[in-house]
N, C-alpha and C positions, 0 to 999 in steps of 0.2 A: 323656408326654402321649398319650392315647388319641387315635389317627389315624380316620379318616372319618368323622369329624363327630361320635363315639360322644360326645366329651366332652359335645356337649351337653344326653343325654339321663343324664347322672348326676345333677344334681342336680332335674331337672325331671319330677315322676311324672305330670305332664299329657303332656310330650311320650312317656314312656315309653307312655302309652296307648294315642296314638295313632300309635306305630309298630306295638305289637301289634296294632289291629288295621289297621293299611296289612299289615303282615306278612302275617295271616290273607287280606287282599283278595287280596296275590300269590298265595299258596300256594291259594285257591279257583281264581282262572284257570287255572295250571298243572296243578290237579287234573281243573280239565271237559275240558284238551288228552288229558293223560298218559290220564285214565280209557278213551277212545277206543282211544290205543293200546296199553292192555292189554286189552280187548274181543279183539283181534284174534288174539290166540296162540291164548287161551280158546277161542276160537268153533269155528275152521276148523283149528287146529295137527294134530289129532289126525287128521282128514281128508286132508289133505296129506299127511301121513307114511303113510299107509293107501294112500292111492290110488297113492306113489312107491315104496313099498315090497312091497307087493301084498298085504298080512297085517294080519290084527288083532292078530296078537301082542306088535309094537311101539309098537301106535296111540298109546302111551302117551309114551311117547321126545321125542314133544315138549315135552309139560307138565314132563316131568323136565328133560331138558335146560334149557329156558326159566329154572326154578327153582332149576336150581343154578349158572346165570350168575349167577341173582339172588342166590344164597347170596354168591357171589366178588364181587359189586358191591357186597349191602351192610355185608362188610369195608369195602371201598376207598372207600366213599362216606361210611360213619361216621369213619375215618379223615382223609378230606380233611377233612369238615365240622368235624371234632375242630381239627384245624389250623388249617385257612382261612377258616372258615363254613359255614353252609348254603348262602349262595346261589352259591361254586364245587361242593360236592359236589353237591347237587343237579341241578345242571345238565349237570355232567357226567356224572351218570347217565344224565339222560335225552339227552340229544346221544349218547352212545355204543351208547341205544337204536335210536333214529332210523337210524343206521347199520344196526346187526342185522337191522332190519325192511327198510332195502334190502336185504339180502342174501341174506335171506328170499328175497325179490321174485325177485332173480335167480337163484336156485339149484332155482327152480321153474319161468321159463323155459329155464334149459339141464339140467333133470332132473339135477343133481348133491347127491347126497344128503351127502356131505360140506360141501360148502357150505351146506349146510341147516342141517346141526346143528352146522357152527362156528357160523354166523349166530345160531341159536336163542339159543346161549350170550349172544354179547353183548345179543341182544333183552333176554334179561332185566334187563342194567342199568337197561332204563326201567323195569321193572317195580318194582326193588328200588327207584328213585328215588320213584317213584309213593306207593310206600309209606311211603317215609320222611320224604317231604316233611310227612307227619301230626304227628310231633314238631316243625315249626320251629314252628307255631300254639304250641307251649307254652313254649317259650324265656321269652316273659316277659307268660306267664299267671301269675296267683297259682294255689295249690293248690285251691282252691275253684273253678275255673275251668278244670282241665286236661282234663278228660272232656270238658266241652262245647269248649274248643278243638279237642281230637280229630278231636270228630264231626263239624265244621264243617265242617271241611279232606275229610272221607272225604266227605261228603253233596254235594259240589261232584264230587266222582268220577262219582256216578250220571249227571250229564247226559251225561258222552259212554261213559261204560259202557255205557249201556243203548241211544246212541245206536247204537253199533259193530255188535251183531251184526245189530240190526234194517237195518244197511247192509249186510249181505252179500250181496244181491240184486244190489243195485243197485253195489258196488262188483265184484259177480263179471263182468257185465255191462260196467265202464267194462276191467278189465282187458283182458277177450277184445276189445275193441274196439281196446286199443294190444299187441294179439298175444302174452299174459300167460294166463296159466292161471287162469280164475274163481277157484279156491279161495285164489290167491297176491291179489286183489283187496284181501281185508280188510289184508291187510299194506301198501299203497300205503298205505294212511291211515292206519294205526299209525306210520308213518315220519313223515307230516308233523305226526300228533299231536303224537309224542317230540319231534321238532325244534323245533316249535313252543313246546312245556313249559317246552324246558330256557330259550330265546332269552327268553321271558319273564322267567325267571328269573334270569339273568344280566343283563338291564336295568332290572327293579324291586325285586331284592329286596336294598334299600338304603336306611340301614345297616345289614347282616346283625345280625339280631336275636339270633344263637348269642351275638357276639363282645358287644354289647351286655350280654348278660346276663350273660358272664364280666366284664367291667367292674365293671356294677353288685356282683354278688360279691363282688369283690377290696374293690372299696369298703367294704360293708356288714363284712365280715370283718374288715378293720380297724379299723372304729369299735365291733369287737367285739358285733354285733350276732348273727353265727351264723360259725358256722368250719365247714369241711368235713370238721374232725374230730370224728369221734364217739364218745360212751364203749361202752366193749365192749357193753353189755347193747343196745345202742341199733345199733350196727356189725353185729352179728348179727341183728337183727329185719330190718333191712334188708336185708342177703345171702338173708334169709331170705324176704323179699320180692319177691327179684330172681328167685328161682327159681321161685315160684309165678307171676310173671308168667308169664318164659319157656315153664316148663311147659304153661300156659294157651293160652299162642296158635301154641305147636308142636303140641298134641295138636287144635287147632281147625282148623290148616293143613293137616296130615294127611289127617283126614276130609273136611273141606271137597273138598280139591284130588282124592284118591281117586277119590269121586263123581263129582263135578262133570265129570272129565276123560274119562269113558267113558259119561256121559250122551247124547253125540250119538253115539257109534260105536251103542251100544246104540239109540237112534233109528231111524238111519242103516237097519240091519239089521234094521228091523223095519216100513219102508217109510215111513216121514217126511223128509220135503225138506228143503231148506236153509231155508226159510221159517221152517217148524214149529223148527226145531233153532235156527237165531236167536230168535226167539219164547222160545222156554224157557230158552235164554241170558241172552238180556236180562233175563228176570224173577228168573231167580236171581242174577245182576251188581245190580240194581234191589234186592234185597234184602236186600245185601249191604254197602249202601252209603244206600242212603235211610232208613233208621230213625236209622240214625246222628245227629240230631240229637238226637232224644229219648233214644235209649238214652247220650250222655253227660248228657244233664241227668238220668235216672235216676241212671245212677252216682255223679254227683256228689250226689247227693241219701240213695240208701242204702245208698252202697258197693258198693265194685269183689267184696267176696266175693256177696251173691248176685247177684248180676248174672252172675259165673262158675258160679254152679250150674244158671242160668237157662238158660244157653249148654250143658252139657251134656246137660239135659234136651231143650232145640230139637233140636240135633244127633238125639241116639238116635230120635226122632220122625221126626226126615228120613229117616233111615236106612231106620226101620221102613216108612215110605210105601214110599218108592223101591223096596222092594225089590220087595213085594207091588202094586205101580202094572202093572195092565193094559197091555201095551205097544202097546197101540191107542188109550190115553187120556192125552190133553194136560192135561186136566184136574188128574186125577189126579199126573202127571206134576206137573206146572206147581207145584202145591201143597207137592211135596217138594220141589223144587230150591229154592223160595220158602224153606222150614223152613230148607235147608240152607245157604243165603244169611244168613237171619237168626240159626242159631247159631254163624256165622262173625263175623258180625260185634257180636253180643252178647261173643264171646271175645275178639276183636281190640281193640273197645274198652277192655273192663277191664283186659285184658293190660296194653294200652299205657299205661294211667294208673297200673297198679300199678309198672309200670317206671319212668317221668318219676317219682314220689314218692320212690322209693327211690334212687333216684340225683342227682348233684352235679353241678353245671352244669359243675364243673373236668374231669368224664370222661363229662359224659353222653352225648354223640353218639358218643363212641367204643364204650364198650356198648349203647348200643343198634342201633349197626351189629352186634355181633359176637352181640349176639340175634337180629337179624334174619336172621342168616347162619344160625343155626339154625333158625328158622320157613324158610325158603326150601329149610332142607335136608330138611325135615318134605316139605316142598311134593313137593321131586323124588322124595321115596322113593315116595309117594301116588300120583303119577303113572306114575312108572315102575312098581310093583307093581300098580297098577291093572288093566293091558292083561292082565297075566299072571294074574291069578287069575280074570280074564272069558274066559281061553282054556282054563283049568284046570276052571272051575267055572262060574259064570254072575255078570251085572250084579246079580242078588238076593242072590246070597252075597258079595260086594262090598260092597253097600250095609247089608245087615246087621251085615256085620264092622266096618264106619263105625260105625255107630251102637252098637253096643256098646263098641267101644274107646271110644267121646266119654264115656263115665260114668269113666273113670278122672279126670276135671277132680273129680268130687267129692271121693276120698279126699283129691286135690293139697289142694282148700280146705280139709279136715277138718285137712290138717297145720299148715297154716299158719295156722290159728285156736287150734290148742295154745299156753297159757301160755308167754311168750317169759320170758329170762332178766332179770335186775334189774340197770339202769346199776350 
């Protein structure tokens, strides 16, 4: 007999409804928490490490680092969730965020750079939480409905995304006040964001909607309605499936994260304050995350392939602004980080729906952890090569190399539109 209450949601698709969307309700609060405390690495990470290190060469080391906690978290979070549910993996991603962002904290009061980037590592748990929290909205969406579940959950992100960096004033200010290092500021509130996230989530998200939906499965499978076996010609569309997602939201992560992460040093050195550099933050976090509802009701509407052509084209354009962007104009600026926000998140969306389609509720949170663990590895290579080819070469040739590599998402889709083989 199905334990926490699940039984009662098998035979009853009114109740099923309306835990999807209680589900979606949870997973939006923990997104406006969680979104806050990923603002924080984003914003100031790169700064920090610059200012403790004394070099632009590294500037990068934080975003990498961050992202490849995040890569180890979301193994271990797709894992648990596989297991236990989403509302243990979830949360204890972000609880073991919340941590990292103390650690942060403190490893910026006593100037120990080791501590920093153990810290950074776990920080990324909330990150990888943050993001993963995007699939429990689909657990038990219908297929017609998983893009705009998506976007739901990510569109709930913007309110404290965008709120975070526009806080770095004012949180650099509360730090220096309790004898903290302004730039360590935005990390106090990444700490209470993630802890905050996850606490929600361990008290509302009930009955875990994963475990629910392997029920329902077991159920439906046995009254022979679908099985989660598939015939060859059908098993291979699908694998074949699984790789143009991934493809899609590792080459989006890349470029995105590249960019994005040498945006404020490039600022920084070219005489714009932490104002301006929040500001530009926020808009490209903002854009990154607020289309998001409309871009899954497109996808759902004309498909996850152009929707990913769409996203490579955005991309190459961000690229192309940023490179040539006047380093004395916000404007200008403002407009690419926007492009570069929005072909992240055109790729993110469709990735993620081409992923939920092609996969079985019996192993889905497990793969999609161990994709994730690949987009996060995209993340830290981006960031870490970042620092090094703006020391090598310049922010223009950075951003150009961004935008050219983003065209490689077309051939991906060209492949994956070739005549598949016959069940």
């Amino acid at each position: 007999m199905p334990v926490d209450g699940i039984h009662l949601y098998i035979d009853s698709p009114e109740r099923q409804k309306q835990l999807y969307k209680r589900t979606l309700g949870v997973a939006v609060i923990s997104q406006m928490l969680g979104g806050a405390g990923l603002a924080a690495g984003v914003t100031v990470g790169a700064l920090l490490a610059k200012n403790m290190l004394g070099t632009d060469r590294f500037a990068g080391l934080p975003v990498a680092l961050l992202t490849l906690g995040s890569a180890g978290a979301a193994l271990l979070i797709g894992r648990l969730s596989q297991r236990y549910g989403r509302r243990f993996g979830l949360a204890a991603g972000f609880l073991a965020g919340g941590i990292g962002a103390i650690g942060v904290v403190t490893a910026a009061v006593i100037n120990s750079i080791i501590l920093l980037f153990a810290s950074l590592l776990i920080y990324g748990a909330g990150t990888a939480a943050n993001l993963q929290t995007r699939y429990a909205g689909t657990d038990l969406a219908s297929p017609s409905q998983r893009a705009t579940a998506i976007s739901i959950t990510m569109l709930a992100t913007t309110f404290g995304a965008v709120a975070g960096p526009n806080l770095v004033d004012v949180m650099g200010r509360f730090a220096m006040s309790i004898g903290v290092p302004p730039l360590a500021g935005p990390f106090i509130l990444g700490a209470a964001a993630f802890l905050l996230a996850g606490s929600v989530l361990l008290m509302f998200l009930y009955p875990d909607p994963l475990k629910v939906a392997k029920i329902l499965s077991e159920v439906n499978s046995s009254n022979g309605e679908f099985s989660s076996k598939l015939p060859t010609g059908a098993s291979l569309k699908k694998k074949r499936e699984l790789v143009v997602g991934a493809a899609l939201m590792v080459l989006t992560q890349l470029v995105m994260v590249a960019i994005m992460t040498m945006t404020p040093v490039h600022m920084r050195n070219h005489g714009h304050d932490l104002s301006d550099i929040g500001l530009i933050i926020s808009i490209h976090i903002g854009a990154m995350y607020l289309p998001s509802l409309v871009t899954g009701i497109i996808a759902d509407k004309i498909g996850r392939t152009a929707m990913s052509i769409v996203a490579g084209a955005t991309l190459l354009a961000a690229g192309v602004l940023a490179a040539f962007a006047p380093s004395d104009s916000m404007l200008v600026l403002m407009i690419a980080l926007a492009l570069l926000g929005l072909g992240w998140n055109f790729g993110l969306i469709s990735g993620t729906a081409i992923i939920v389609d092609a996969t079985h509720v019996s192993t889905r949170a497990k793969t999609q952890g161990t994709i994730d663990v690949l987009v996060a590895l995209a993340g830290a290579s981006g960031g870490a090569i970042s620092g090094m080819v703006v020391a090598q070469s310049s922010y223009t040739i950075l951003s150009l190399a961004g935008g050219i590599l983003s065209l490689l998402l077309i051939p991906v889709v060209v492949w994956s539109r070739r005549k598949q083989p016959n069940a």
